[in-house]
N, C-alpha and C positions, 0 to 999 in steps of 0.2 A: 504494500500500500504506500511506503515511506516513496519505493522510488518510481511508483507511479504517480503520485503528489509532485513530485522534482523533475519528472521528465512533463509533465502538462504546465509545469511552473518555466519550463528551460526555455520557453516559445514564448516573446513577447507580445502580446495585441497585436501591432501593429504588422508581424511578421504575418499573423494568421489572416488578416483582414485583406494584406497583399495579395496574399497566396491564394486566397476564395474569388477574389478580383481576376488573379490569371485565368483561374480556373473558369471561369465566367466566359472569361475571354478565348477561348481554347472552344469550350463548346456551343456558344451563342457568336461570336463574333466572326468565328471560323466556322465551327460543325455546321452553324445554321443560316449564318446570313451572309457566307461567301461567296455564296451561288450568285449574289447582287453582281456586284463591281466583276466577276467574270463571266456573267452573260452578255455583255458587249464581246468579249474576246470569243468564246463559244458560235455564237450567231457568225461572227467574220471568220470565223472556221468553216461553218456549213455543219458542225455535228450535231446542229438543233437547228428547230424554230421559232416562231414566237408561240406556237400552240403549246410544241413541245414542251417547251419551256416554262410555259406557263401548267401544263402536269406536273412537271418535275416539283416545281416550285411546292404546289397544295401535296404532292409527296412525302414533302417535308413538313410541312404544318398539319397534315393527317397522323403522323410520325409524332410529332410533338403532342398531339393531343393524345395518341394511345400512350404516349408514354408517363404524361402528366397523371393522367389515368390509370396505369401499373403502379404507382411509384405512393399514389394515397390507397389501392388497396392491397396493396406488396406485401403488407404484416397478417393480416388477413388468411390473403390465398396461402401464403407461406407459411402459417398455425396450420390450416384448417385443412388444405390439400396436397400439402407437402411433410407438415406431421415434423417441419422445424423450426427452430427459432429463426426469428428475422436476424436476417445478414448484419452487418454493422453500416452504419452508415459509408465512411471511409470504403469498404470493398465494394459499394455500390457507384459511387463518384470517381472511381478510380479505374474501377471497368469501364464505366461512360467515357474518362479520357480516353482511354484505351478505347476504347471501340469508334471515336470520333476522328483519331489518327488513323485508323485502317481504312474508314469509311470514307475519308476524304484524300487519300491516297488513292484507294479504289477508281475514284472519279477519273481518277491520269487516264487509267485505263480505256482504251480505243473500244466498250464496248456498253455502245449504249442499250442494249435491251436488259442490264444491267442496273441503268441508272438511275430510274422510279425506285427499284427496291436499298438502291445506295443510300439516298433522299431519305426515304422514309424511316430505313435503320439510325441514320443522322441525328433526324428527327427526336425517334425515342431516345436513342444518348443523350443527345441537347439535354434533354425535360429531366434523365436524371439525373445528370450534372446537376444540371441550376436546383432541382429539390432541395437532393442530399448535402450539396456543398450548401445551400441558402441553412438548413438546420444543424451540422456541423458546426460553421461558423459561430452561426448567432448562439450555440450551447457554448463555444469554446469562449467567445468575446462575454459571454455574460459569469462564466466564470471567474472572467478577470474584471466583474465591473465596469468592462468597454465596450458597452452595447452600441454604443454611440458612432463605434467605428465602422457598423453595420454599413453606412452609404458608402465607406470606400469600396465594400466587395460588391454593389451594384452599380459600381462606375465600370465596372469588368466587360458587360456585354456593350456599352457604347467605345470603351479604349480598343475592342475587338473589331468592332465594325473601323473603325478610324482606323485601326493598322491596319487591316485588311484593304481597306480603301486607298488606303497609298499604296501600299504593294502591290496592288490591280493597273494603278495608274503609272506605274514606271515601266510595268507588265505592256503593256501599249503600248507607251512610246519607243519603246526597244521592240513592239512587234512578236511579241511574243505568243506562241500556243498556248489556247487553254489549257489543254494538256501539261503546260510546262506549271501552268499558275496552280493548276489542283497539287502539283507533287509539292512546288515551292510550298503552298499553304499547310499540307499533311505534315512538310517536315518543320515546320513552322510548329503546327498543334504539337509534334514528338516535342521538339522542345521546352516548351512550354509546361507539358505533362512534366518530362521532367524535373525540370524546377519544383513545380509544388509539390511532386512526389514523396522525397523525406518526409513533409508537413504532415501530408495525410496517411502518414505510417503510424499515428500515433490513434491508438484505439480507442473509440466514447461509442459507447452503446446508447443511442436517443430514439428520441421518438420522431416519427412526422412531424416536421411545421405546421400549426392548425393553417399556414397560409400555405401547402406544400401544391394547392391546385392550383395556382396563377399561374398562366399561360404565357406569357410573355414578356417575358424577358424583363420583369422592375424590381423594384423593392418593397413587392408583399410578402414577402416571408419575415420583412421585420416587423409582421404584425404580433409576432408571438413575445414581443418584449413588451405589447400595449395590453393594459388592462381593457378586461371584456367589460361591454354595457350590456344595463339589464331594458331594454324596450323593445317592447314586441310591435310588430308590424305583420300587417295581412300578407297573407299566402298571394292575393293579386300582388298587393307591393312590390313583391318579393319577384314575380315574374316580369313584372313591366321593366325592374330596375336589372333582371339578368337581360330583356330584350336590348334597354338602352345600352349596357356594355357591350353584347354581342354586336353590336352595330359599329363600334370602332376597331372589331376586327375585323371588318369586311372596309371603312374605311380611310384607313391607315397602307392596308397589304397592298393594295397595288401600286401605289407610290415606293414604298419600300422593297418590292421586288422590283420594278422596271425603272426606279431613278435614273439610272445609266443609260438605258436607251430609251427611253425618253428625252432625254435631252440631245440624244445624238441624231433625233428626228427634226428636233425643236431648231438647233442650234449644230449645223453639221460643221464641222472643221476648229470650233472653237477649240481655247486652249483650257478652256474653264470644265470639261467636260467629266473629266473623270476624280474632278475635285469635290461635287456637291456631296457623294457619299462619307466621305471621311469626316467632311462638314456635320454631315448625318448624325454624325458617330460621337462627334464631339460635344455634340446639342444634350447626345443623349445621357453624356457624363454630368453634363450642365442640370438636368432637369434632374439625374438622381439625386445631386447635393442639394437642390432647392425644395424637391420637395421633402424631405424630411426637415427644411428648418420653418413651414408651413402651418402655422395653426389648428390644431382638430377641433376647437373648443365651438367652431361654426357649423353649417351646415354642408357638408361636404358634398350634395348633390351639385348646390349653385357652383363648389371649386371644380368639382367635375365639367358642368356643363362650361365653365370655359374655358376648360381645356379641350374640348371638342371642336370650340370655337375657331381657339389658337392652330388644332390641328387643319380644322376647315380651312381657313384662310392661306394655312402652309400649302392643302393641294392643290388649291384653285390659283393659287399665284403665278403655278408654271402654266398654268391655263391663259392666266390674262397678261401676264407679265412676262412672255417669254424668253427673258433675256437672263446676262446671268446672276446679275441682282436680283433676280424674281427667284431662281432656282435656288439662289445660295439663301434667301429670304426664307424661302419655302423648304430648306432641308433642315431649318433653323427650328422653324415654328412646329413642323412637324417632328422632330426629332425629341425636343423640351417637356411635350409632357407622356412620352412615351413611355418611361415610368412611372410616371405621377397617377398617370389615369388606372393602372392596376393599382399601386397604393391606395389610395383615396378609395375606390370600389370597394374595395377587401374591410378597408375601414370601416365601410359604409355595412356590411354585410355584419360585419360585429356585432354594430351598435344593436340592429336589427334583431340578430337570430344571434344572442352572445352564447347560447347554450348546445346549438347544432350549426351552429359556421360553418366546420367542414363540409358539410352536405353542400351546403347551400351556395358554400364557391365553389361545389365540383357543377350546382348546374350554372353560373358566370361561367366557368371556366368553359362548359359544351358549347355552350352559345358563342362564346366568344372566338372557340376553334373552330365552327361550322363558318364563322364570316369571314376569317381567314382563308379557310379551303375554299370557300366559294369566291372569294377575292380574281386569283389569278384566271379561273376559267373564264368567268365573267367576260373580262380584258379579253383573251382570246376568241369571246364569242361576237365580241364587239368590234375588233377588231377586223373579221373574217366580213361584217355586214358593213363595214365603212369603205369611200370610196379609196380614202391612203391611211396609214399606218397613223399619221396625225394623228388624221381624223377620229378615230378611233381610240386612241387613248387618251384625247382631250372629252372626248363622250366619257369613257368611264372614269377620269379623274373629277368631271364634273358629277356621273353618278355619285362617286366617293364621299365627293365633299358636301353632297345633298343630303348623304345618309349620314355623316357627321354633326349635321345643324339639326336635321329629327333629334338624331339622339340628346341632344344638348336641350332640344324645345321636352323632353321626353320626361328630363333629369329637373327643368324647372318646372314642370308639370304637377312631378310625383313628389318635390317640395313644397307645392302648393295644396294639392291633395292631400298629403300625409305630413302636414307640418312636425318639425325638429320638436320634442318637449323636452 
């Protein structure tokens, strides 16, 4: 016990908060949203299309919902069908690195009848990374009293997209094979794993994060440092407020999958092009530190609905404003409350139902993946009935941003309906 006590004392906070951070970054930043900044490269290969593509894409966000999904009832099936104790968190986070390196290496690979099930394997890695590292962490930091350090390890998946985003962009300018970019990024994630590796050799038997069902990529799992409220709210409440989230995952995704060619439609030969992503990426380190120094004492529908706003305004500006102050506006606005908006929900879900939470972010969390997966097809479908490629993704970036302002009219609705007590 003495030098178990010594060896979880030998790791300082700040070491552990880094390391949940790469970790983040290893399978959100790479496993799952590297597919972005190298579908320009892919497409000028000819080894996809925009259809394709846009499969691939919901591949991965089908992936991430089963796996979000495996990962809250893992203790469960694992009692009850398998007749053993639950894994440790660490061996579950550690095979997700591992399996997120293989799988993104995979992708080098010349064979695309392959590549839906790479995606979707991704996919479920991704969701158990971000779980188990999200509960890991926030057990190890709250042993040490530094809960607080909780926002550096959800700056992880935006530092992930940023480096990714630049190393896609110099991938370009040198001309480079997608091919070349999946192996550079695979050996990218090996490294990475390794580094946090030692970290998460160190064993804690925990439980799920009551906030272990968030979908996307923020900082709801530091809900479990926030005390539960006791006010109930109706069973409709509870459905209109899972519709209004699910609706920013249907639109956000197609922005966030086709930034790149999008603007390589918008804006051909600029030099600005392969920059809005990393921009993306940066937004989205920006909005984790902000929103945790945000108020909860108000009513967090109204901060939700304008972050729906914020986001609306982000897709519609490559719509009206197509230049690169519009894009670089619009990977800004869009990117800032990308974790705020699952934060804030999860909150919101507490307050509500403080005694079966979990349930009730596993159905936020369905909702939320269904708008996702239907996100990318959408675009493809829209794109196949438009006369040019534009045309077509300024149709669904305006559908996007029209489903973004419901949600938001949706969120002050159900504040007016079912005022805060």
């Amino acid at each position: 016990m003495r030098s178990s006590a010594l060896q979880r004392g030998s790791v300082s906070p700040g070491v552990i908060a880094i390391t949940c951070a790469l970790a983040l970054a290893t399978a959100m930043g790479i496993g799952r949203f590297a597919f972005t900044p190298l579908l320009p490269m892919m497409l000028a290969d000819g080894v996809v299309d925009l259809p394709g593509a846009s499969w691939l894409a919901s591949a991965n966000y089908l992936g991430y919902l089963v796996g979000a999904l495996l990962c809250t009832f893992q203790p469960l099936i694992w009692s009850r069908f398998i007749s053993l104790p639950p894994v440790l968190a660490t061996t579950w986070l550690r095979g997700g690195l591992v399996a997120t390196c293989v799988l993104t290496l995979g992708m080098a690979l010349q064979l695309p009848a392959l590549w839906p099930w790479l995606r979707f394997a991704a996919g479920v890695a991704s969701a158990f990374v971000f779980v188990f590292t999200s509960g890991w962490c926030l057990a190890r930091l709250g042993e040490r009293q530094a809960g607080h350090l909780g926002g550096i390890m959800y700056s992880g998946p935006g530092a992930g997209i940023a480096l990714s985003g630049v190393l896609a962009s110099g991938m370009v300018a040198l001309h480079s094979k997608a091919a070349a970019g999946w192996l550079i990024f695979g050996v990218l994630a090996c490294v990475l794993t390794a580094i946090t590796w030692r970290t998460f050799s160190m064993k804690l038997d925990i439980k799920l994060p009551s906030a272990a069902l968030a979908p996307a990529d923020g900082a709801a799992s530091s809900l479990a440092a926030q005390p539960a409220r006791t006010s109930f709210a109706s069973r409709w409440h509870m459905f209109w407020l899972a519709i209004a989230y699910g609706l920013d995952g249907l639109g956000y995704i197609i922005t966030a999958t086709f930034l790149p060619v999008i603007a390589r439609q918008v804006m051909p030969g600029s030099a600005w092009l392969d920059l809005f992503w990393p921009l993306f990426g940066l937004a989205v380190i920006v909005g984790a530190w902000l929103s945790t120094r945000i108020s909860l004492k108000g009513d967090l529908r109204y901060v939700l609905a304008a972050c729906y706003i914020m986001q609306a305004i982000g897709v519609i500006l490559t719509v009206w404003v197509p230049t690169p102050l519009g894009f670089a506006l619009g990977s800004l606005l869009l990117g800032m409350p990308f974790t705020a908006i699952t934060f804030f929900a999860m909150q919101e879900v507490r307050r509500l139902k403080p005694h079966s939470a979990p349930s009730y972010m596993g159905l936020l969390t369905a909702v939320y993946g269904m708008g996702q997966i239907a996100g990318p097809p959408l675009a493809a479908w829209l794109l196949s009935r438009s006369a040019t490629v534009g045309q077509g993704f300024n149709l669904a970036l305006q559908i996007a941003a029209s489903v973004l302002v419901l949600g938001a009219l949706m969120f002050v609705g159900l504040a007016r309906i079912y005022p805060k007590k």
